[in-house]
C-alpha positions in Angstrom: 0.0 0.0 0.0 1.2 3.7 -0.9 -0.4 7.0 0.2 1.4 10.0 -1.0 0.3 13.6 0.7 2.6 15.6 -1.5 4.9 15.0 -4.5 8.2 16.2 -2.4 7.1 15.2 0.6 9.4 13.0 2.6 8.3 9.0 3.2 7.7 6.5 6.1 8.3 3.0 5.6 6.0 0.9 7.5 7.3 -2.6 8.3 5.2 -5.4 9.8 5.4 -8.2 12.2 5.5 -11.9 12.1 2.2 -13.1 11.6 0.4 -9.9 11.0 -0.5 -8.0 7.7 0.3 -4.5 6.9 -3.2 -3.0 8.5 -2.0 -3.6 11.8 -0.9 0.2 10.5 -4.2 1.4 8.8 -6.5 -0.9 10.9 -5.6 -2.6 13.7 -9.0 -3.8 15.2 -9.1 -6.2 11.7 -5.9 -7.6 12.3 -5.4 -11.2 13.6 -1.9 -12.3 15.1 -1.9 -16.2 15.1 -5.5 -17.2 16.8 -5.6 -13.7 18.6 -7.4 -10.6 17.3 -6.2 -7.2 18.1 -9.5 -6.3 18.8 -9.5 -8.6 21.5 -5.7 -7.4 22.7 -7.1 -3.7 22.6 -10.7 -3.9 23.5 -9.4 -2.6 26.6 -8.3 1.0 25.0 -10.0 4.2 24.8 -9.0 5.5 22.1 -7.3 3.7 18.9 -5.4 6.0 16.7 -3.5 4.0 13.7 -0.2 4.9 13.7 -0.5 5.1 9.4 -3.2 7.9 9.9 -1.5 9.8 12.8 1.7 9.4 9.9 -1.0 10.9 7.2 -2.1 13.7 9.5 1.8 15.1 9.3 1.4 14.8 5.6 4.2 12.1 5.7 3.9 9.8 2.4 3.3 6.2 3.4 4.4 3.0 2.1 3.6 -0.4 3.6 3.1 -4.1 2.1 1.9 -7.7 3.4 5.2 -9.4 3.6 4.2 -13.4 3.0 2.8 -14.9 6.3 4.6 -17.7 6.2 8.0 -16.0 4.7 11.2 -15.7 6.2 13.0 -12.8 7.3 15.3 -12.4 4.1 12.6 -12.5 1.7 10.9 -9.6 3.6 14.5 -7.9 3.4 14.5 -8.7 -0.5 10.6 -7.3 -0.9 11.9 -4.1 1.1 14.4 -3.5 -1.3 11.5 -3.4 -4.5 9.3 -1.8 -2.2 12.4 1.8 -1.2 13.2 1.5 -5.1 10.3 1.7 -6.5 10.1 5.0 -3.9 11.7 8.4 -5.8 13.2 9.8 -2.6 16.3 10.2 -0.3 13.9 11.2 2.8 12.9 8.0 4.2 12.6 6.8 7.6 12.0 3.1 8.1 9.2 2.4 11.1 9.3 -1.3 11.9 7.5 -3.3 14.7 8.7 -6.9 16.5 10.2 -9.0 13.7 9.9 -6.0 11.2 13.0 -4.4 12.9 14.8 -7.5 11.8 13.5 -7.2 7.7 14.8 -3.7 8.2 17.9 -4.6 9.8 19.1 -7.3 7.5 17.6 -5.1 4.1 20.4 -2.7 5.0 22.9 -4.9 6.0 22.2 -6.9 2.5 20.7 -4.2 0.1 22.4 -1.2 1.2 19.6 0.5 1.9 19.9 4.2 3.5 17.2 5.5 5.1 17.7 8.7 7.4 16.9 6.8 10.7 15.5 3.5 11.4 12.6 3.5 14.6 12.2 -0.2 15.6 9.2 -0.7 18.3 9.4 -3.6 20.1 12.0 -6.0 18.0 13.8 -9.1 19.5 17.3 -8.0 18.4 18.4 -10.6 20.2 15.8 -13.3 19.7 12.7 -14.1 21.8 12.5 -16.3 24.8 8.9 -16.7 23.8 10.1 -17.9 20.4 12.0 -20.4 22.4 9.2 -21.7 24.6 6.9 -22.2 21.5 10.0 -24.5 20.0 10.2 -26.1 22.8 6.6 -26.9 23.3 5.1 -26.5 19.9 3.5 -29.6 19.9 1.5 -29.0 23.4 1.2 -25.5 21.7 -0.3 -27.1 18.4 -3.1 -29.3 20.0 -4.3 -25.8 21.4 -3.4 -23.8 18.4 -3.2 -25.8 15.2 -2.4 -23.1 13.3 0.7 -22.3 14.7 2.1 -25.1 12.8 2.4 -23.3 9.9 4.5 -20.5 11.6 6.8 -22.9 13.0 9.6 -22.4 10.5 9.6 -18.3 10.9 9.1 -18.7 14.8 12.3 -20.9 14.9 14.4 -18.5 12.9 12.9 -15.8 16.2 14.6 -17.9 18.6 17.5 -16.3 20.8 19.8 -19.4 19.4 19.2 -18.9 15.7 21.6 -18.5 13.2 19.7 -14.9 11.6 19.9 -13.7 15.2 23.3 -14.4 15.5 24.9 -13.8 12.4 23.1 -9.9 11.9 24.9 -9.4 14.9 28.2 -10.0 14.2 30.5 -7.3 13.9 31.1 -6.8 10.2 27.0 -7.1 9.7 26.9 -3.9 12.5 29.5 -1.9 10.0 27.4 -2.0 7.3 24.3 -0.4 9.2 26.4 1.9 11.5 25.9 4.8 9.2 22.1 4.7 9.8 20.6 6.3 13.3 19.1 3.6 15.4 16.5 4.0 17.5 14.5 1.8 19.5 11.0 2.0 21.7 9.5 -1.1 23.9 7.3 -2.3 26.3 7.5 -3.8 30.2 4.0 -4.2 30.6 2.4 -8.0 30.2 -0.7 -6.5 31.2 -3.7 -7.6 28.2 -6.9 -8.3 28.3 -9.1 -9.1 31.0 -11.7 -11.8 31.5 -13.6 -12.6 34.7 -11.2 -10.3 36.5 -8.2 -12.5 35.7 -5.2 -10.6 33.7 -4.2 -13.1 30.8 -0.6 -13.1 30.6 -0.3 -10.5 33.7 -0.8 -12.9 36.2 1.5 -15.6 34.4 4.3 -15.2 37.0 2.0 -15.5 39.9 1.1 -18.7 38.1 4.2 -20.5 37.1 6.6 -18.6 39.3 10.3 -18.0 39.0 10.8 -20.5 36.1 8.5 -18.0 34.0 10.1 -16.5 30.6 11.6 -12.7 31.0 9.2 -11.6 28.5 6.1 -12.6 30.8 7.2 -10.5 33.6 6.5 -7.3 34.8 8.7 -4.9 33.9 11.1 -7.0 32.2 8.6 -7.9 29.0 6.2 -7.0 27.0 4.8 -10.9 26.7 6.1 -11.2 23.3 9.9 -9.8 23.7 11.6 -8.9 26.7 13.4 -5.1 26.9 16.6 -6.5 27.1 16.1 -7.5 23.6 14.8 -4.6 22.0 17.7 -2.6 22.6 19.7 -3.6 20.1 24.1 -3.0 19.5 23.5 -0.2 17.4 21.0 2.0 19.9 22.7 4.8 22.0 21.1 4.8 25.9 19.3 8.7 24.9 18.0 6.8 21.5 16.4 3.9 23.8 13.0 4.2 24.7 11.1 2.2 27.5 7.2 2.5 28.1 4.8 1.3 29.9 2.8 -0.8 27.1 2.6 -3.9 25.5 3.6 -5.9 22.5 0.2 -4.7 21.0 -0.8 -1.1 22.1 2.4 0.8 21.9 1.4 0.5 18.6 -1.4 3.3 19.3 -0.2 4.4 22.7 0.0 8.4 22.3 3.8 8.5 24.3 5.3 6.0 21.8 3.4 8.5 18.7 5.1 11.2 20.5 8.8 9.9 20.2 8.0 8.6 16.6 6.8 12.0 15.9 10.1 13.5 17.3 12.6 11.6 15.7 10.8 12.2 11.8 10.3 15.8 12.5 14.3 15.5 13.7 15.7 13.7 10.4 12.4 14.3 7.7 10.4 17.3 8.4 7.6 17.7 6.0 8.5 20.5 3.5 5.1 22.5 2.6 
């Protein structure tokens, strides 16, 4: 999807999840992550503001596409790199959430793409414990969830042991993204839904107790990725951004808009 508010106008790149489509940017409420709807995660919000039309309202051009479902993360990089050519600008700023920071990541690192500034919200630079606990228990996890078994392959590549995670790590893969400004913005808040006045995934440590994953406590996750994760090598502290959200509403939390907002009107300003 492209939206263009003016002909010189600078771009946002808007870079999607695992398991998601690009309207968790245009329309989140429509969006369903494995067996989960957003509108479930955020029926608890008062407000729901997508982050494509607070983008729109800026006059930032947009572009966005569904990456496949089932894909891996270097074929999303490869799309990426049709998607920024096929853009006639230099003023782009990449906007990625979860896995998307990854696509972004490894585009540069592959492509040599050179956007102004790259804003990753909530990505597992360093792989997700959660991705690990579904590996270890994805068949328990696929009697529940059948459809999880489709994922399986993309999940794995998520895990805090996988080779991707590792190997866009390294130190030569860091030098060939140094040049573009990293910045990073994540959750510690495990708090979702409610039901029957029980927190679901909030009251998971009180459940299961010490042995519980980082990203399923308080303060230390967002029940998807934990914060130690989303920082990743190439983030300054002052570029480093903690809130208190989760996995699913910092995509339309108003604080997290707010540092978005700051760091495109910092590197692409709108020219009118």
């Amino acid at each position: 999807m492209i939206i263009k508010t003016a002909n010189k106008g600078p771009w946002v790149v808007l870079i999607h999840g695992l398991g998601v489509t690009e309207n968790v940017w245009f329309a989140p409420l429509e969006v369903k992550v494995l067996f989960i709807s957003f509108k479930t995660l955020l029926k608890e919000e008062k407000e729901i503001i997508p982050l494509a039309e607070r983008c729109n309202k800026e006059n930032y051009n947009i572009a966005s596409w569904t990456q496949d479902i089932y894909g891996m993360v270097d074929d999303a990089a490869a799309e990426l790199k049709v998607l920024v050519d096929s853009i006639d600008s230099q003023d782009i700023v990449f906007i990625a959430h979860s896995r998307g920071g990854l696509v972004a990541r490894r585009a540069i690192q592959h492509h040599g793409l050179n956007p102004k500034a790259l804003i990753c919200i909530s990505t597992p630079h360093y792989g997700s414990g959660f991705a690990d606990y579904t590996m270890k228990h994805q068949k328990f996890i696929q009697l529940v969830s059948p459809s999880v078994k489709r994922h399986i392959v993309p999940i794995r590549e998520l895990c805090t042991y996988a080779d991707l995670i590792k190997e866009i790590n390294r130190p030569e893969r860091l030098e060939m993204e140094k040049h573009v400004p990293h910045f990073d913005i994540c959750g510690d808040s495990v708090s979702y839904f409610t039901t029957c006045f029980f927190n679901v995934m909030g009251s998971a440590e009180k459940l299961f107790g010490k042995g519980i994953i980082k990203e399923w406590k308080m303060g230390q996750g967002d029940g998807f990725v934990c914060v130690k994760s989303c920082k990743s090598p190439l983030t300054p502290d002052e570029m480093f951004f903690k809130l208190p959200v989760n996995h699913a509403n910092i995509l339309i939390d108003n604080k997290a808009w707010d540092i978005v907002k700051s760091i495109l009107q910092r590197y692409v300003a709108p020219r009118f």
